[in-house]
C-alpha positions as CSV (number, residue, x, y, z in Angstrom):
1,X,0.0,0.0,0.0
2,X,1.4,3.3,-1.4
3,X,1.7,5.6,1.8
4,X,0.2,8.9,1.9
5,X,3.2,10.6,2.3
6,X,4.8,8.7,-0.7
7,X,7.4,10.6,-2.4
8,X,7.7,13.5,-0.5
9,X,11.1,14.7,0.9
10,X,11.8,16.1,4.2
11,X,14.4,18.0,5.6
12,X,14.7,18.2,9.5
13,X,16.3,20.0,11.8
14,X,13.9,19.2,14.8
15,X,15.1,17.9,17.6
16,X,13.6,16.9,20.4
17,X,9.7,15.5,20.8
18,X,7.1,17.9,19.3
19,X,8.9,17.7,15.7
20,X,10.7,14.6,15.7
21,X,7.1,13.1,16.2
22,X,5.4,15.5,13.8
23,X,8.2,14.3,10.9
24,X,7.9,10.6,12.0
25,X,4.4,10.4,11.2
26,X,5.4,11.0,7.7
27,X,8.3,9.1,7.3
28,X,6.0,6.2,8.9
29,X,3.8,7.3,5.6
30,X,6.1,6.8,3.0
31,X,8.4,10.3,3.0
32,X,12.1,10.1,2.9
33,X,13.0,12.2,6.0
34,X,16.1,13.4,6.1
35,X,17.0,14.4,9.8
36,X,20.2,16.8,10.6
37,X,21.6,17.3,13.7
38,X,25.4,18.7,14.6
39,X,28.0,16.8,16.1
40,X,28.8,19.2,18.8
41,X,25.5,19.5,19.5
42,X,23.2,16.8,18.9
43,X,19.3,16.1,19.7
44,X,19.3,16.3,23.4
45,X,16.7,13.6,23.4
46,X,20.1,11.0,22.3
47,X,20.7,11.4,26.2
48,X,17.1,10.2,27.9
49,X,16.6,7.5,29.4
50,X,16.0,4.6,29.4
51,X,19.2,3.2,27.1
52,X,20.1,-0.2,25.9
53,X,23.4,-0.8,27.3
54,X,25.7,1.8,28.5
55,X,24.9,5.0,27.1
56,X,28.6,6.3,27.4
57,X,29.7,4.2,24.7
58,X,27.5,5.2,21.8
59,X,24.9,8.0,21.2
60,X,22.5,6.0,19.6
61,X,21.4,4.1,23.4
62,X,18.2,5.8,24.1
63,X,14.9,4.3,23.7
64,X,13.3,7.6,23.3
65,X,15.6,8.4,20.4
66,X,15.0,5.8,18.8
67,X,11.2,5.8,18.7
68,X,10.4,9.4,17.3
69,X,13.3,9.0,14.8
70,X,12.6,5.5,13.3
71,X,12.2,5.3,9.4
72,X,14.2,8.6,9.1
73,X,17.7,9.3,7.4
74,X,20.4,11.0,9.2
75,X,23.9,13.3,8.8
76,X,25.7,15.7,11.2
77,X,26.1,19.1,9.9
78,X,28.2,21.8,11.2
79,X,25.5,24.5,10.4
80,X,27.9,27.3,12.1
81,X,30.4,27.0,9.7
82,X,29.9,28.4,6.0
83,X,30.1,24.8,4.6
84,X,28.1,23.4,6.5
85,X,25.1,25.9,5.4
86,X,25.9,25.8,1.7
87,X,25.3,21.7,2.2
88,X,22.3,22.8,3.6
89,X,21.4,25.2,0.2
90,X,22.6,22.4,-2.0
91,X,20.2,20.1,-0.4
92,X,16.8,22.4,0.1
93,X,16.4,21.8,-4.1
94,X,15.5,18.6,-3.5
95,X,13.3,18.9,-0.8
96,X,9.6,19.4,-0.6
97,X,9.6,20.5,3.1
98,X,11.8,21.8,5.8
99,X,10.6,21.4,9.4
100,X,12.6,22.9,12.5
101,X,12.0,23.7,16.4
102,X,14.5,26.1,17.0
103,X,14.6,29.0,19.1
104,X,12.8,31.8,16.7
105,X,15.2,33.6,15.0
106,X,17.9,30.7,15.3
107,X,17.3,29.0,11.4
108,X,17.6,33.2,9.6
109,X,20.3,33.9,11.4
110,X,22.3,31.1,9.7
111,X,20.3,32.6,6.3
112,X,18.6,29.1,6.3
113,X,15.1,30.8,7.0
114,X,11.8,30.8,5.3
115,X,12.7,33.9,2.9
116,X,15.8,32.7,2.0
117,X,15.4,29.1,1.6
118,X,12.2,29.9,-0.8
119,X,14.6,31.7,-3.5
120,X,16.2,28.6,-3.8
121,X,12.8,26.7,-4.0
122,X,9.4,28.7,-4.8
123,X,6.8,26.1,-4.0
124,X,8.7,25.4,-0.6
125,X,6.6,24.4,2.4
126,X,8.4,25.2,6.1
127,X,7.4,24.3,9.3
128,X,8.3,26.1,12.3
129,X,7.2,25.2,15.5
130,X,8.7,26.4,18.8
131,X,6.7,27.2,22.3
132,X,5.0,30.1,21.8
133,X,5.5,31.1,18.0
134,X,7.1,33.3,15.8
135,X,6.0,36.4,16.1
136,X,4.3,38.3,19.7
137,X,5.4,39.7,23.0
138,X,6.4,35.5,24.4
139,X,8.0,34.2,21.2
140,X,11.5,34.1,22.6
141,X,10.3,32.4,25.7
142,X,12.4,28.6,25.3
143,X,11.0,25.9,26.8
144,X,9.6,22.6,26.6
145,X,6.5,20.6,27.2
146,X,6.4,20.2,30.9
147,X,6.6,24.1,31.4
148,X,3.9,24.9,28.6
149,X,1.5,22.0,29.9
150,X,1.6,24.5,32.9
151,X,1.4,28.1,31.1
152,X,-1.1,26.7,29.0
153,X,-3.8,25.5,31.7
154,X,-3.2,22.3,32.2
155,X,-1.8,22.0,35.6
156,X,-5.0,24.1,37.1
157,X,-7.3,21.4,36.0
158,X,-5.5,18.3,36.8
159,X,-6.3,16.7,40.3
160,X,-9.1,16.2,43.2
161,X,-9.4,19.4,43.9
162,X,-7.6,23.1,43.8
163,X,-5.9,21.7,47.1
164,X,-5.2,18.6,45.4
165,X,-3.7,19.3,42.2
166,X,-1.9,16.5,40.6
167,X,-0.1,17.9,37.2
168,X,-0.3,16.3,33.9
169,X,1.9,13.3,33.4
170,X,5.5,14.6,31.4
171,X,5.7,17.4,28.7
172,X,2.0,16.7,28.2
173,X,1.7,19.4,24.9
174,X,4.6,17.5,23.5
175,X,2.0,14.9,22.3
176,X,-0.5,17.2,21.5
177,X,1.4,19.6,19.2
178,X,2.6,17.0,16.4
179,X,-0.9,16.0,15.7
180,X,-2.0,19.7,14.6
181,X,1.6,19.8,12.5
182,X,1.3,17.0,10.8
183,X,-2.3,17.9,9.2
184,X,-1.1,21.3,8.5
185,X,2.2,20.2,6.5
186,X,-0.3,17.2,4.8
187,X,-3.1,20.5,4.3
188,X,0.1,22.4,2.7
189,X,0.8,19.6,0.1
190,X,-2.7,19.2,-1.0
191,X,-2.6,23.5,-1.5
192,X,0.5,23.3,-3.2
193,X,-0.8,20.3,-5.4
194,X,-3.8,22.2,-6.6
195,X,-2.0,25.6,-6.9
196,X,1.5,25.4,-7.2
197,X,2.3,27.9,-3.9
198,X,4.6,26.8,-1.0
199,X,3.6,28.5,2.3
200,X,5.2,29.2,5.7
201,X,3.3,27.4,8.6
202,X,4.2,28.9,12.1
203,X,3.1,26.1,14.4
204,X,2.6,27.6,17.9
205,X,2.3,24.8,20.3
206,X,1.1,26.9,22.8
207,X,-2.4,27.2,20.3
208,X,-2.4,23.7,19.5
209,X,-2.1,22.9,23.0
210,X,-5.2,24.8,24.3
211,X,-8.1,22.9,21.4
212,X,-7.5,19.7,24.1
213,X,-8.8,22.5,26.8
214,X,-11.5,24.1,24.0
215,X,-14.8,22.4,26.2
216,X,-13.3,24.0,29.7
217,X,-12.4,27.5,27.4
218,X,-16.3,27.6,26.1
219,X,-17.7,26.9,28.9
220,X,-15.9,30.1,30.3
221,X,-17.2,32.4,27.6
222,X,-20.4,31.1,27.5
223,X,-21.2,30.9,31.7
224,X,-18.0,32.3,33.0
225,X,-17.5,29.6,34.6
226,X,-13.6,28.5,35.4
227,X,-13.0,24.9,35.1
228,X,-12.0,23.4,38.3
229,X,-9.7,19.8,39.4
230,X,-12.4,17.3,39.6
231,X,-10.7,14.0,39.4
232,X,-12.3,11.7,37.1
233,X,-15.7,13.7,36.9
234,X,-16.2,16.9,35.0
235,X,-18.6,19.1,34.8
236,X,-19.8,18.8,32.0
237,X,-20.8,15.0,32.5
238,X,-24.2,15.4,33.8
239,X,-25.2,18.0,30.9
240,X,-23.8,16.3,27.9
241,X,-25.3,12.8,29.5
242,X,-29.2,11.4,29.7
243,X,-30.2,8.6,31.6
244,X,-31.0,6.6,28.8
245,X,-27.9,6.8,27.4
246,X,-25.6,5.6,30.2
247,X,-28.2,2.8,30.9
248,X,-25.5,0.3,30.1
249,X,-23.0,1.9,32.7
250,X,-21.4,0.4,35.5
251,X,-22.9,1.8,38.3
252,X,-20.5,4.8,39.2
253,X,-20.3,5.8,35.9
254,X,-24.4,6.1,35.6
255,X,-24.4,8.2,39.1
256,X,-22.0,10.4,37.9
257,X,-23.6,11.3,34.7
258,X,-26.8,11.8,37.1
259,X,-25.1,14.2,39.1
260,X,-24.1,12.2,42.1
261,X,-22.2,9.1,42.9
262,X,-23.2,5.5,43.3
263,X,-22.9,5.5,47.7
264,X,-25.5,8.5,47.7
265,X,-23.1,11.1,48.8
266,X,-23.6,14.7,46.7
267,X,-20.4,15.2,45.2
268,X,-21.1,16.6,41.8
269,X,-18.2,17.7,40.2
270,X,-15.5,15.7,41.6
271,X,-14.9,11.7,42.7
272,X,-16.7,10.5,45.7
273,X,-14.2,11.5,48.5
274,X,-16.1,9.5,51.5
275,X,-12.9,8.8,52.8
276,X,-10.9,12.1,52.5
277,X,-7.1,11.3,52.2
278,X,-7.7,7.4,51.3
279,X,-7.5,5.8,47.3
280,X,-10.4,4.7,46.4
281,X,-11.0,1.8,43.6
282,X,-13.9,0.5,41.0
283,X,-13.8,-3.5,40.5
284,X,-16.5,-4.0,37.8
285,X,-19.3,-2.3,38.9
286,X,-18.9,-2.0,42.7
287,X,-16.9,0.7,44.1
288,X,-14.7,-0.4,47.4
289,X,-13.3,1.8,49.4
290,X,-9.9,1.4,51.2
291,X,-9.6,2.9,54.7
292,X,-6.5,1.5,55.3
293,X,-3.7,4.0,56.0
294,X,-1.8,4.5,52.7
């Protein structure tokens, strides 16, 4: 089967998660993905645990590597020198895209940006994605996903309560971002198909990140209502939810969408917490309580 992605040509100089996984998804698809990185200073993600062997001995250890760069092509380039950039001219003929996550600013200064790698191909398509986006008072703010998950909302929703917040597990936006990059480059092929025009996408993952919190962000406009921890329960269970329709539920799940919990107490927006400070567990569709101290 011919992959959707099928004869396309990538050049990458993202490093990291958000676009190693957003070029994976097409080299998984067919695209020859050609992935650069410097020897002095290669994809920091080469040193994350957990490794195969002993990690001293070879860059190439880490499971993480390995996974959001599978099915790609790679060569070190010294992109500070002079010859190392006109490598990089010589190549960007051949290529259809050119995807990086630098810090914004980072790819022009070597003259390997958007307006002047297009002189040397028209119809180019070039991603950019970084925290916050090109342009606007917090584009130079570096980071990654465990400090956006936070400036983007996510930490102030996750957990019991607001005196029990539990974050997000990891760079949480790390795996939301590629999925909104990955359409746009395959949205930029089809445009450049039917008209012949490359384009510069500028892939703020800061914006991607906040359509996972879009029910939470309309509910504010439309009640002004802020969205709150509430465990495993939201608030937007019972409205969204009839009767009929969670018939079939195990039992907590059909007193939650009902507005209260299946050992009568009147929680509404949050997990039954009978047992304040104690874990509390569903088997099938009976839900124990442990009173044990943890």
């Amino acid at each position: 089967m011919t992959g959707v992605a099928e004869g396309l040509r990538v050049l990458d100089f993202t490093w990291f998660a958000v676009g190693p996984v957003t070029t994976k998804y097409l080299a998984d698809n067919g695209a020859e993905v050609i992935k650069i990185e410097s020897r002095s200073r290669p994809d920091g993600l080469r040193m994350a645990p957990p490794f195969k062997g002993d990690p001293s001995l070879s860059l190439n250890r880490s499971q993480y590597f390995g996974n959001y760069n599978s099915s790609k092509k790679s060569v070190s380039i010294d992109m500070s020198t002079q010859e190392g950039r006109e490598l990089i001219r010589g190549l960007v003929p051949h290529c259809d895209i050119v995807a990086e996550s630098f810090r914004v600013g980072t790819m022009a200064k070597w003259g390997l940006g958007y307006d002047q790698l297009r002189e040397l191909r028209p119809d180019l398509i070039y991603l950019a994605t970084c925290l916050q986006g090109q342009t606007g008072p917090r584009a130079g703010y570096a980071g990654f996903g465990t400090q956006l998950a936070a400036i983007s909302g996510f930490y102030s929703v996750s957990g019991y309560s607001p005196d029990e917040l539990t974050p997000v597990h990891g760079p949480y936006t790390d795996f939301v971002a590629p999925r909104f990059s990955c359409f746009a480059l395959l949205s930029a092929i089809d445009h450049r198909r039917r008209t012949g025009e490359g384009q510069m996408i500028d892939m703020s993952q800061y914006e991607a990140a906040l359509n996972f919190l879009s029910p939470a962000i309309t509910d504010y406009f439309a009640t002004g209502r802020v969205a709150q921890p509430a465990g495993v329960v939201t608030a937007l269970v019972g409205a969204v939810t009839t009767p009929a329709a969670s018939a079939g539920w195990p039992s907590p799940w059909r007193a939650m969408s009902s507005g209260g919990t299946s050992c009568g107490c009147s929680g509404t927006t949050r997990a039954c917490r009978c047992s304040p400070g104690t874990p509390t567990a569903w088997s099938g569709a009976t839900r124990s309580t442990s009173t044990s101290a943890a």
